[in-house]
Every structure is written in structure tokens, then in C-alpha cells.
C-alpha positions as CSV (number, residue, x, y, z in Angstrom):
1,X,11.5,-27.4,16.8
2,X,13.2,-24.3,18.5
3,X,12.0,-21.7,20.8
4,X,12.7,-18.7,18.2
5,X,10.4,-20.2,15.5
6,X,7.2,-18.0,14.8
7,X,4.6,-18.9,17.1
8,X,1.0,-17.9,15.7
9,X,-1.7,-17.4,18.0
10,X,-5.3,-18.4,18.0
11,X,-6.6,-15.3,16.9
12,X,-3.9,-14.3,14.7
13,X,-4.6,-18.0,12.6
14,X,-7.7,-17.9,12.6
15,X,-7.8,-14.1,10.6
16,X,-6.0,-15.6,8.3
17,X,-7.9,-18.7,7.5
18,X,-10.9,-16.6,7.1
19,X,-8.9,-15.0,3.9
20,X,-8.3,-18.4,2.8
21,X,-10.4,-18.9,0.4
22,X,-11.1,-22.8,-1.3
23,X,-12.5,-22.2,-5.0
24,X,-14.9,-25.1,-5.6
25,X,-17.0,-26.2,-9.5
26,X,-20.8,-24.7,-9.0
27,X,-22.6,-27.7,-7.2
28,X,-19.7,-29.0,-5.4
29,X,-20.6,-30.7,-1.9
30,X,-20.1,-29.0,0.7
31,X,-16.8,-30.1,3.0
32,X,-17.0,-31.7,6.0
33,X,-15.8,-28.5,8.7
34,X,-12.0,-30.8,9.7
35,X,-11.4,-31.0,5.3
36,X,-12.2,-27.2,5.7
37,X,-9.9,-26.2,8.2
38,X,-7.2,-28.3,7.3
39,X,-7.2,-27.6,3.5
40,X,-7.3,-23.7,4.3
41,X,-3.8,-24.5,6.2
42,X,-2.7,-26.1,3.6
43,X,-3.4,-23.9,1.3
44,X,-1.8,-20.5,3.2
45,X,1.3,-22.7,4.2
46,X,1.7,-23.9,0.0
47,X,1.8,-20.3,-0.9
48,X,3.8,-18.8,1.4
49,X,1.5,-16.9,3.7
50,X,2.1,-19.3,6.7
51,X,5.7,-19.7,7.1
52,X,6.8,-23.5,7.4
53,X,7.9,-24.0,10.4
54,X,5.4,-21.5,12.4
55,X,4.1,-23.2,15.7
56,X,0.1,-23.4,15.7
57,X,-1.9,-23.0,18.7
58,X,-2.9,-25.8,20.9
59,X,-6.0,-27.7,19.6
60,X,-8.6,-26.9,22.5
61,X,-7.4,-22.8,22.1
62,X,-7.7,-22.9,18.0
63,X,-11.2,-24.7,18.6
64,X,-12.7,-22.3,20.9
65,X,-10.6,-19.1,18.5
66,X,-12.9,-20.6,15.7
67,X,-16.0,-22.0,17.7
68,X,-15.9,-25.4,16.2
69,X,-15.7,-28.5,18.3
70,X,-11.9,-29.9,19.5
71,X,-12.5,-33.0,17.8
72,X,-13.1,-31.0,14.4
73,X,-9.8,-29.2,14.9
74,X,-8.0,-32.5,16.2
75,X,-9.1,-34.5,13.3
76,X,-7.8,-31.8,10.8
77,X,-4.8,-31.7,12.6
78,X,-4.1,-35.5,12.0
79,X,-5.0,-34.9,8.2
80,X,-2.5,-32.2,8.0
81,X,0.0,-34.7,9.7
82,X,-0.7,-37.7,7.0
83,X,0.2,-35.7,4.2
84,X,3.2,-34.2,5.8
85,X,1.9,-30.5,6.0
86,X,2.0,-30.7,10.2
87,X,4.6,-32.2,12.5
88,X,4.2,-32.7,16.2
89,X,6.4,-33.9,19.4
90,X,4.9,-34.4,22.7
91,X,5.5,-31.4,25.0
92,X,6.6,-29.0,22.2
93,X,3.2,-28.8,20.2
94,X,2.8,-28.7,16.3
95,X,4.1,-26.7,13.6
96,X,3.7,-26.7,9.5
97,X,6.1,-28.4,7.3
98,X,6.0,-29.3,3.6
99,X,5.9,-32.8,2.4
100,X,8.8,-35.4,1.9
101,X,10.5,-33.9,-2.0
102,X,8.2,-30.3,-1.9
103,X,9.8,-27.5,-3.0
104,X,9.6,-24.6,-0.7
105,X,6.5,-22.4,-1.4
106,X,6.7,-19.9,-4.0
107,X,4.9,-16.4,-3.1
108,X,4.1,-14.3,-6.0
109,X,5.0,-10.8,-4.4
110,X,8.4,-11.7,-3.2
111,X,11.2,-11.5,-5.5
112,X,12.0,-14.3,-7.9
113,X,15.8,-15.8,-6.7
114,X,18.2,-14.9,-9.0
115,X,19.0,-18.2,-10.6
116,X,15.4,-18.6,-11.6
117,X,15.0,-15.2,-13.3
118,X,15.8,-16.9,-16.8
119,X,13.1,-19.6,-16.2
120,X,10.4,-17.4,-14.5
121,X,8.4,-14.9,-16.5
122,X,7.6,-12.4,-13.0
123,X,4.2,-10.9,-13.2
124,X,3.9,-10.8,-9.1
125,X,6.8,-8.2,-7.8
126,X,5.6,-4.3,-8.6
127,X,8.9,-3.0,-8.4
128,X,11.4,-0.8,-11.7
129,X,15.2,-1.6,-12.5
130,X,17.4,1.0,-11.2
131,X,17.6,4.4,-13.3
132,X,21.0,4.1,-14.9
133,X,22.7,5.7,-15.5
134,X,22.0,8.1,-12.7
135,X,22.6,5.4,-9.8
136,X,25.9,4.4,-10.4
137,X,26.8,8.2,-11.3
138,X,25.6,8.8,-7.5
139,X,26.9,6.2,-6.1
140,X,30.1,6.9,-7.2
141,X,29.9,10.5,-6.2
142,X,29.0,9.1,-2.6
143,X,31.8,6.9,-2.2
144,X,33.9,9.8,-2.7
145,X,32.0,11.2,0.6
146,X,32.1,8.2,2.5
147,X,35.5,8.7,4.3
148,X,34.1,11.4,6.1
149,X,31.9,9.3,7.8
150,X,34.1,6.3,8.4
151,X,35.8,7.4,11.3
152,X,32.8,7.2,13.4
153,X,30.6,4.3,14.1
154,X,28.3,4.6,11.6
155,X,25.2,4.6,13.7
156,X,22.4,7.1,12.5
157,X,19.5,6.1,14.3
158,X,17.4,9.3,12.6
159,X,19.3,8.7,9.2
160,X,22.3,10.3,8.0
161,X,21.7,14.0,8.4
162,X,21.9,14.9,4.4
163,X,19.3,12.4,3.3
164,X,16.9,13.5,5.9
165,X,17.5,17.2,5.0
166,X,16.7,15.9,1.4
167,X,13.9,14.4,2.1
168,X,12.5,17.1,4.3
169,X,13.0,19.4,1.5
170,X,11.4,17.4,-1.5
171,X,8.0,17.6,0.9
172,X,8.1,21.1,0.9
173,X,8.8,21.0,-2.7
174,X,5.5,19.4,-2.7
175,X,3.5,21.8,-0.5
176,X,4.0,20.2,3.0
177,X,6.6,22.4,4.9
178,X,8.6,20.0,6.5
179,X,12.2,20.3,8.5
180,X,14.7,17.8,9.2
181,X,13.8,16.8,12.5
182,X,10.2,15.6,11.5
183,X,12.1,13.0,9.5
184,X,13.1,9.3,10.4
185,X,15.4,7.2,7.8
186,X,14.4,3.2,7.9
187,X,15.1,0.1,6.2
188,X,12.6,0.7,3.5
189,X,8.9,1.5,3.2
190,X,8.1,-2.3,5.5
191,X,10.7,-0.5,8.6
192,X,8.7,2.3,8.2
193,X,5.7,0.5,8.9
194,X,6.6,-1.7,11.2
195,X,8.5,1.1,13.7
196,X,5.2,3.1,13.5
197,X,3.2,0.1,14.0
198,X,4.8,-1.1,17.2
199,X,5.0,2.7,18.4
200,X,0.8,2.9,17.5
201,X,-0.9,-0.3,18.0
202,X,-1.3,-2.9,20.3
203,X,-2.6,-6.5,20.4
204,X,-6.0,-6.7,18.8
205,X,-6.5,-2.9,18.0
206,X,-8.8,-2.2,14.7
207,X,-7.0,-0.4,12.2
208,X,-9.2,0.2,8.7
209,X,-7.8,0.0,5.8
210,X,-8.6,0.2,2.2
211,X,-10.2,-2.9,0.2
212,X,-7.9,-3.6,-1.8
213,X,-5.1,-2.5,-0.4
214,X,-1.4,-3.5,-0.3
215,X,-0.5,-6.7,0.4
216,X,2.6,-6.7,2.4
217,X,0.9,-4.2,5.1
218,X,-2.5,-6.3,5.3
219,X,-0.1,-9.7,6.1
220,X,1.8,-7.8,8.6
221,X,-1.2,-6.5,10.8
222,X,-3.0,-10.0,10.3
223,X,0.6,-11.0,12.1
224,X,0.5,-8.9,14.7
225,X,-2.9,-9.3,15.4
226,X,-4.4,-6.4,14.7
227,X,-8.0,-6.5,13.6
228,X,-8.5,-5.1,10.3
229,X,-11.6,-3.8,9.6
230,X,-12.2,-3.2,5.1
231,X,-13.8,-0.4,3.8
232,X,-14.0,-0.6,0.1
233,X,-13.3,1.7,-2.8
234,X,-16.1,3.0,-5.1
235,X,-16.0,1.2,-8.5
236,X,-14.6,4.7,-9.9
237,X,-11.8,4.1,-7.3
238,X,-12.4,6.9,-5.2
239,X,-12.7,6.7,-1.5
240,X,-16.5,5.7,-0.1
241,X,-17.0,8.6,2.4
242,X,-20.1,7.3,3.9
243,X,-18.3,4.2,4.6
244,X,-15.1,5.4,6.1
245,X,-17.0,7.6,8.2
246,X,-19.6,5.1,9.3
247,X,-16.7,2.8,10.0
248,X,-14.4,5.5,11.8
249,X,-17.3,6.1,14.0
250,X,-18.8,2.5,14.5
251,X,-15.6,0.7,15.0
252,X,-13.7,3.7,16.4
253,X,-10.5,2.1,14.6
254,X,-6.9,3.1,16.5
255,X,-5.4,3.9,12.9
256,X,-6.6,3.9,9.6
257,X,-4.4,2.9,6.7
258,X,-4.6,4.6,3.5
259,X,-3.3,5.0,0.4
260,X,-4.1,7.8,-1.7
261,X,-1.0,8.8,-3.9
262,X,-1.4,6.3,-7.1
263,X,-2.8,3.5,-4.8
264,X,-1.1,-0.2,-4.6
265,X,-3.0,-2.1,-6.7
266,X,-5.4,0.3,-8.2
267,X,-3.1,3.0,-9.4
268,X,-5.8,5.7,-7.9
269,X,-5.1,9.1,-7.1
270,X,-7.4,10.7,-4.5
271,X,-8.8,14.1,-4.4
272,X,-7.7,16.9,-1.7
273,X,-11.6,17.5,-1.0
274,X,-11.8,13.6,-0.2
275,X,-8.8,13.9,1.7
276,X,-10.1,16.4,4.0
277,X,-13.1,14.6,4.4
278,X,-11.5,11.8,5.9
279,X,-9.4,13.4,7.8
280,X,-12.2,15.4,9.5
281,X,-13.7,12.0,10.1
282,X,-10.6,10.9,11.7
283,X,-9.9,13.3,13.9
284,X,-14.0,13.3,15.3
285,X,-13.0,9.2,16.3
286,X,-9.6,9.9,17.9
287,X,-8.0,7.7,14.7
288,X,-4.3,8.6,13.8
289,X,-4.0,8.5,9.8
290,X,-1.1,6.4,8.2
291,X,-0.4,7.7,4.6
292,X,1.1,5.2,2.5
293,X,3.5,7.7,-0.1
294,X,5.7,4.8,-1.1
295,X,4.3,5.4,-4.7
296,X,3.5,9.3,-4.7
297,X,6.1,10.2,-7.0
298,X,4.8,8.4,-9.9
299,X,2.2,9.7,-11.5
300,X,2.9,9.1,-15.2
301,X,-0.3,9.0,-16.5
302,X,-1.8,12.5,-15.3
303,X,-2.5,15.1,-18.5
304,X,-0.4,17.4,-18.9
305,X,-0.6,20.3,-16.7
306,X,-2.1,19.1,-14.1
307,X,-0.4,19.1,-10.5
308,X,-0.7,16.2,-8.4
309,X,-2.9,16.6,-4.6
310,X,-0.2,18.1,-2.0
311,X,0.5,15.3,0.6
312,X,-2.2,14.5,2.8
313,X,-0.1,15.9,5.6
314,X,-0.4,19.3,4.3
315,X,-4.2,19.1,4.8
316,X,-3.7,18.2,8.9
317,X,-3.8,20.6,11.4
318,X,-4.5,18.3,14.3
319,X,-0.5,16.1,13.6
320,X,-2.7,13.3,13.0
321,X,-1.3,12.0,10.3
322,X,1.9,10.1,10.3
323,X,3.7,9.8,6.3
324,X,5.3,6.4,5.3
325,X,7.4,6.7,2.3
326,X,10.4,5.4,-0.1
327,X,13.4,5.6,-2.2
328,X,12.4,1.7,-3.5
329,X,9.9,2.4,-6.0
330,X,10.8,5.6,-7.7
331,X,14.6,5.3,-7.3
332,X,15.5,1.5,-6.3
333,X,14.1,-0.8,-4.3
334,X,17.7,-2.5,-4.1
335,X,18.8,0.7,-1.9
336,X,16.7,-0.7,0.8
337,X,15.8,3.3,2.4
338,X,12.4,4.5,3.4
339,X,11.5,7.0,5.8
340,X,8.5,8.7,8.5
341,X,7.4,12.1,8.5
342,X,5.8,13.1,11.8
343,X,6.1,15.2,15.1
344,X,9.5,15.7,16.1
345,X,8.6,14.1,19.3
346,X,7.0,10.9,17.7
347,X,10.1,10.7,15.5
348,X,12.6,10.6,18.7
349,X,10.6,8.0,20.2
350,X,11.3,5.9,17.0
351,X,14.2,6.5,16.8
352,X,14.6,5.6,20.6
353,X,12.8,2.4,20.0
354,X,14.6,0.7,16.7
355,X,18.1,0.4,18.7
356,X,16.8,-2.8,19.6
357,X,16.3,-4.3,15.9
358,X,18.4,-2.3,14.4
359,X,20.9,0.7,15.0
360,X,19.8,2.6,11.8
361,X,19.9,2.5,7.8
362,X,23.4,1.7,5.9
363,X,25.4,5.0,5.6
364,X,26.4,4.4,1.9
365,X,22.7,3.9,0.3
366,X,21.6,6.9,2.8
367,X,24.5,8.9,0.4
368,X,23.2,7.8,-2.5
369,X,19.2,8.2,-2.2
370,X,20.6,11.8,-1.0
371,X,22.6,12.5,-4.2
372,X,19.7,10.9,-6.2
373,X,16.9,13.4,-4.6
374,X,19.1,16.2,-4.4
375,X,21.6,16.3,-8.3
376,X,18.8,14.2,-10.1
377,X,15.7,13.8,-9.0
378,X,14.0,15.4,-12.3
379,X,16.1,13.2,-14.7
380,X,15.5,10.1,-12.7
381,X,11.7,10.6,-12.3
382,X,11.7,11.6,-16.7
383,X,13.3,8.2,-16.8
384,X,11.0,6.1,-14.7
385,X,7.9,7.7,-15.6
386,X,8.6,7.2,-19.1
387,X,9.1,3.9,-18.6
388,X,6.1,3.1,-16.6
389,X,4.4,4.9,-19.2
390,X,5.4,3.3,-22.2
391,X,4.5,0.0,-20.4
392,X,1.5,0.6,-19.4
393,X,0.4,1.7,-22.9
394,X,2.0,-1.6,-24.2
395,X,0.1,-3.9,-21.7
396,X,-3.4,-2.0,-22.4
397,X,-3.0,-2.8,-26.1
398,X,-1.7,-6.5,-25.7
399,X,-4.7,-7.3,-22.6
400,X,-6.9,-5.8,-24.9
401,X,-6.2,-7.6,-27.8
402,X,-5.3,-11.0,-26.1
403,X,-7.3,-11.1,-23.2
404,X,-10.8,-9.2,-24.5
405,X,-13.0,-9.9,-21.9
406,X,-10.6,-9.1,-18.6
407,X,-11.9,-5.5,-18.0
408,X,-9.4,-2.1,-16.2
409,X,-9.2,1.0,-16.1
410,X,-6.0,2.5,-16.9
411,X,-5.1,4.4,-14.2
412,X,-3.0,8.3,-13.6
413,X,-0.3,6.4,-12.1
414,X,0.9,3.5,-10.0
415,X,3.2,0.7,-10.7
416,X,0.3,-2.1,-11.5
417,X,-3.1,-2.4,-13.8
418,X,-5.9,-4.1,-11.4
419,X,-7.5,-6.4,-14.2
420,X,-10.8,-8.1,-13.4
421,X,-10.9,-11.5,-15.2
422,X,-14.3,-11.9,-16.1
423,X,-15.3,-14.4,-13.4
424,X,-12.0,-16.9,-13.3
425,X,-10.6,-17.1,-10.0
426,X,-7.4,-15.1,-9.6
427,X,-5.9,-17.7,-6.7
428,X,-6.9,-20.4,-9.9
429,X,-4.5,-18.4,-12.1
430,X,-1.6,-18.1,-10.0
431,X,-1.9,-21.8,-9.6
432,X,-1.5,-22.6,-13.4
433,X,1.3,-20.0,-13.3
434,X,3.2,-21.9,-11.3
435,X,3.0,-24.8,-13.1
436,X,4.0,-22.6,-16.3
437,X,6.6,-20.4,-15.0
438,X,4.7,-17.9,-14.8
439,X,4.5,-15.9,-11.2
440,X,1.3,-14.2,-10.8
441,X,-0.4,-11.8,-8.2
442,X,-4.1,-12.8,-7.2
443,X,-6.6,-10.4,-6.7
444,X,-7.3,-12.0,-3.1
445,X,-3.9,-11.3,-1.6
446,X,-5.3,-7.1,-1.5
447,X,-8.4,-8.4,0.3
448,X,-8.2,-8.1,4.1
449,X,-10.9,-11.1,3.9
450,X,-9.7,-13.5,0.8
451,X,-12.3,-10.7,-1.4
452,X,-11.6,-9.8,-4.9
453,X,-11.3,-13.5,-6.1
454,X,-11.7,-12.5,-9.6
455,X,-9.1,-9.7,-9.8
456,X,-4.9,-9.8,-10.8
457,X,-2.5,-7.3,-10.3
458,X,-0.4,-7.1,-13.1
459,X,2.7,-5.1,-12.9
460,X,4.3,-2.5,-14.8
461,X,8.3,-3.3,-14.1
462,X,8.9,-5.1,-17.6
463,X,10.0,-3.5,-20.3
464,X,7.6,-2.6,-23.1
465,X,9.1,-4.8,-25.7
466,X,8.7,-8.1,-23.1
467,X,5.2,-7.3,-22.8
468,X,3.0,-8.8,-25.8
469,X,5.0,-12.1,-25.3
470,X,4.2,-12.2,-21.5
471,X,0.9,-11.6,-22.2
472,X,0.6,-14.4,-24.7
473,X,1.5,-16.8,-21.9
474,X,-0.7,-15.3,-19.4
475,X,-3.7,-15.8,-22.1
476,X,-2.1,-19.6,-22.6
477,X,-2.5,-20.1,-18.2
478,X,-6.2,-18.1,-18.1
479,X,-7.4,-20.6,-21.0
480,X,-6.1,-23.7,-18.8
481,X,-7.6,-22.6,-15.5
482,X,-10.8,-21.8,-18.1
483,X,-10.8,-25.2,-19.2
484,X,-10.6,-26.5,-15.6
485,X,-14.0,-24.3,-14.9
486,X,-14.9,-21.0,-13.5
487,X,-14.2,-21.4,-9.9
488,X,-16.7,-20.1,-7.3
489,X,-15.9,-19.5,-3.8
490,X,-17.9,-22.3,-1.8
491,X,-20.4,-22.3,1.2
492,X,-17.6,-24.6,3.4
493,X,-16.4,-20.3,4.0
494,X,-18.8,-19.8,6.8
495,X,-18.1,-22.4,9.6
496,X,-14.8,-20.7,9.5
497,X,-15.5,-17.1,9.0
498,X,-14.0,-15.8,12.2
């Protein structure tokens, strides 16, 4: 055990337990609480949402973080130890492993490694192949502009100056007058996020958020211990105004987290009379907006005709709203650029602030996402929207056909399909998949409390001839965890409910 492992707190374990939900036959007996608590760690280290390795708190501090008694916690500590998923040495405290011969958990929305691409069918990771062949056409057209910046240092802690001006300019395109200098370059959509969070929240802070929402952003603030507070979609996918305003007054959140350009998972598109609603709401309780536009461009399935909402930005006049977006899902994710929109002064003190993680994004993909957005943008989205589009006709027909009684909606845009499965549980599913090679995205993961048990996300990355036979196998897993029963979440979920 060394210092620079993760250490998770009391309160930060004991949000994520409450998400861990234990599906159980109708009638099962209810746990005793130390079963409870020690098969919800196992269950968040086996897939992948406690890292192996992470220190755990102390046993008196986790007791008193989930009001249970210290012998409860102690007893479920020595439970995780006998079957290997907890190791301990006096004076340096505990921290999860994996048993002797395990294989390292699998996560369904991380990448499958390339050696296992041929023997994994990856229904988990919402991301498209690169647009060819339009990237390597700009990559080689920035190459031939690299020299220029090779005599410096490289170091671009706003971004390379051409990529931000393109990026500033395809907002105005879409009706948000923006100028370079309200526009930080990152490492992606997640160092986007995770600059604005550190510059925005503290320890404990609320910050609401859509239910579902994205999963990557939910595990991040359960990390850093902010306190997310759900406010659920209608079931037509729109956002619940009554909700978000009785929240954003109630809990006076510090930020709230949205969505609203083709929403991960849901694929919905929200309304500029709902945005101003909520924004109105915002700005009466103080609460700084963070859109999520990692997916705005990719509206394939709107009719003809019709223009997409301007950014959300466009409808703020108090600069509450801070814009998160990407090159990863409508270019390539492989580029590894994302970016923030905000006040000048808010992007300087980012900018400030990432020199100690990092001194700024790589100068060559900057060059590229600029030639992309600038030479090719309307080609490159023709391609990818096309694509999307073609698959997401393909998978309608073959769930329909295959899978009868999972129920969707197809949506205007998106990368996914959110698929209810008629009452089997989701974390069930992805459980057979593993065992068939089949990766698989529960519903639950998009829950900032383990909700939406009976839900998949189903991407739309694959090709459209791959899809029929990927959905043949996912029917072949769903009848397996049938035959095993339809799983209901249990009553042993309250003593932890923290």
C-alpha cells in the first residue's frame, strides 16, 4: 500500500454504496446489514466503480458515515477479507483487492482493450469511428503546419490560438456570439469538466443533475464528494419544471448539471421555452448552469427543416451558464480535445489553474480538430449523421423484431437508444454479458441513486450491417438472465440508504 493510492472518504463511500443496488428473487430473506454492506463493496469494486486498490475509511468513521453499529461494519470488513476483496496491514488501514486468479474488473463504458476487440461484441462505449477520409486528409494538412509551432515550447494553456478561434466561431454559427477569449481548449469533454469542477465546487456542495444522466460526470462528483441531488425527466423526456424549480429553490444546489442538446442516454432535445425556464429558476437560487454540448452536433434524427434550439448560452444574460463541449463525439474521440465557453475572466482562471495537472492540450490534435471544424465540418457531420442514422433505423427494426417487449422511443438525436426491458434488471444483463462477451451498459449506471434498474443504453457506434447479429446475442443473454428470474431490487437497500 502507497501513499498516492486513492483514498475514499466516509462520505464519498457511502454515496456510492447507496447506488449499489443487490437484485434479489421476489421473497428473498432479507440480509443481515454486515452481508449488505460488504456485498455492495463487492459488488462496486467487481465492476469497476471502486478502483482496486482505493483505501476505505477507518471502521468506527464508515460506521458513524452510514449510522450502523462498528461491529456491523467490522464484521463486513472481515467478510470482504476472507474472500480476498479487502486487504489490511496494521498502521496503514484497508484497501480493496480482487481475489487470488480474478481478472481485473471489466466496466462497460470504458473502452474495450484492443486485443479483445475480436472477442468482445461492445454494446457499453457510445462513441463513432473517425470520419475518414476527412481525418487523415486534416491531419495531414496539419503536419504541414506543425513546424511553425515547433520552435516554441508547445505550451497553450488556452489552446492553440486557431482551434479556439474555430470553436468560437462555430457558436456563433449557431446563434451564441462568442469570441476567442471566452474559449478554453482541454483534454476532452472529462478536462473540461473536471477544470470547471474544481474552479465551482467544493467538498460536499449540491449540484442537481438530471436522472438519468451521464455516467462518467455522476461517478466523478460521487468522487469528489459532491452531493448530487436527481431531478427526473418526464416520461416524454422533457425537463420537469416544477421539479427543477422546487429543487433549485429547496436545496439551493451550487450548480446544476444539464444536458439538453440530444441528452446522454436519452437522446432528448430540449426546448428554448424550457430552457429559459430553468434558467430563470437558476439565476432566482444563485445556481451557475453547466451545459453539457458534448453531443449538440448530432441531431440526425430531426425532420427536415427544422433548426435545432441555439445553445443554452444564447438564452443567458446573467453569464451564468458555463458550456462544456467536444471534438470526441462528432469528430473523434481518439483526438482527445474538448473545450469551455465562459467569461473571459473565468476562462483565465482555468487556464491559471490546469498548469498544475497539465500545461495544455497536444498542439497536433488542436491542428487537426481546427482543420476539421474549419475545411470540413459540413462533410464530416453528412458522414456521421448518416451513420448514426442508418444505425439507429437498423437497431429499431432488429429490437423490435427480436426483443418485442423492451419498449423506446426513438429519439431526434444522440449516440444511444434508452431501452426499458420489460422488468429484467439491467445490472442482471450486463452480468450475463460478461460471461458471453458481450459488454453491456445498465440502466443504473445513469442513476445518481442505483434508479432505473430496468433500463440499458444501447449505443449507436456499430455499423448497421453488425447490428441484427448483435442483437441476436443480446436476445440469447436477456433470455438467460430471464431464465434466472426477474430480479427485484430488495428491502436490505434501506439500512444503507445514506
Amino acid at each position: 500500500m502507497t501513499d498516492w493510492q486513492t483514498t475514499v472518504t466516509s462520505p464519498a463511500l457511502a454515496r456510492l454504496l447507496a447506488t449499489a443496488r443487490l437484485p434479489e428473487p421476489p421473497g428473498a430473506a432479507r440480509r443481515p446489514a454486515y452481508r449488505t454492506l460488504a456485498a455492495r463493496v463487492r459488488l462496486l469494486v467487481s465492476e469497476g466503480r471502486l478502483p482496486v486498490g482505493a483505501r476505505l475509511p477507518a471502521e468506527r468513521e464508515l460506521a458513524l458515515a452510514l449510522r450502523l453499529s462498528r461491529t456491523t461494519v467490522a464484521t463486513a470488513y472481515e467478510t470482504l477479507r476472507a474472500e480476498g476483496y479487502l486487504r489490511s496491514r496494521r498502521g496503514s488501514g484497508s484497501w480493496t483487492a480482487l481475489p487470488e486468479g480474478s481478472a481485473p474488473p471489466s466496466d462497460a463504458l470504458h473502452p474495450v482493450p484492443p486485443d479483445e476487440q475480436g472477442r468482445t461484441l461492445d454494446l457499453g462505449v457510445a462513441a463513432l469511428p473517425a470520419p475518414q477520409p476527412f481525418l487523415s486528409a486534416a491531419a495531414a494538412r496539419a503536419v504541414e503546419q506543425l513546424p511553425a509551432y515547433a520552435a516554441g515550447h508547445g505550451h497553450y494553456p488556452t489552446g492553440v490560438p486557431v482551434l479556439r478561434e474555430a470553436v468560437a466561431r462555430r457558436f456563433t454559427e449557431r446563434g451564441l456570439p462568442t469570441t476567442p477569449d471566452q474559449i478554453l481548449i482541454t483534454i476532452g469533454a472529462m478536462g473540461a469538466l473536471h477544470l470547471v469542477r474544481q474552479a465551482l465546487l467544493g467538498r460536499g456542495d449540491r449540484v442537481a443533475v438530471e436522472a438519468p444522466s451521464y455516467a462518467h460526470t455522476l461517478q466523478a462528483l460521487r468522487l469528489t464528494e459532491a452531493r448530487l441531488v436527481p431531478v427526473p425527466l418526464t416520461p416524454a423526456f422533457r425537463w420537469d419544471l416544477t421539479e427543477w424549480r422546487r429543487v433549485l429553490s429547496g436545496a439551493t444546489p451550487k450548480a446544476a448539471y444539464v444536458i439538453p442538446d440530444f441528452h446522454n442516454p436519452t437522446g432528448a432535445l430540449i426546448d428554448e421555452e424550457q430552457r429559459r425556464e430553468l434558467l430563470a429558476a437558476a439565476r432566482s437560487a444563485g445556481t451557475v448552469v453547466l451545459a453539457d454540448e458534448t453531443t449538440a452536433e448530432l441531431g440526425w434524427g430531426l425532420p427536415e427543416g427544422v433548426t435545432p434550439p441555439r445553445p443554452t448560452a444564447a438564452l443567458d444574460r446573467a453569464a451564468q451558464v458555463v458550456t462544456v463541449g467536444s471534438a470526441g463525439k462528432l469528430l473523434w474521440g481518439g483526438l482527445r480535445i474538448g473545450w469551455v465557453r465562459a467569461a473571459p475572466a473565468l476562462v483565465r482562471r482555468l487556464a491559471g489553474a490546469r498548469v498544475y495537472s497539465d500545461v495544455g492540450a497536444p498542439v497536433l490534435d488542436q491542428l487537426i480538430a481546427a482543420e476539421l471544424l474549419t475545411e470540413d465540418l459540413p462533410a464530416v457531420r453528412a458522414h456521421q449523421l448518416n451513420r448514426l442514422r442508418d444505425t439507429a433505423e437498423a437497431l429499431s427494426a432488429a429490437l423490435r423484431e427480436q426483443l418485442p417487449h423492451w419498449r423506446f422511443t426513438l429519439p431526434p438525436g444522440g449516440l444511444a437508444l434508452w431501452v426499458a426491458t420489460g422488468g429484467v434488471s439491467g445490472a442482471a444483463l450486463a452480468r450475463a454479458g460478461e460471461r458471453a462477451g458481450i459488454r453491456i451498459a445498465a440502466g443504473n449506471r445513469f442513476g445518481s441513486d442505483g434508479a432505473f434498474e430496468h433500463h440499458l443504453r444501447i449505443p449507436l457506434s456499430m455499423a448497421a450491417p453488425a447490428v441484427p447479429d448483435a442483437v441476436r446475442r443480446l436476445a440469447e443473454v436477456a433470455a438467460r438472465a430471464e431464465e434466472a428470474g426477474r430480479w427485484q431490487g430488495s428491502d436490505d437497500t434501506q439500512p444503507l440508504a445514506v
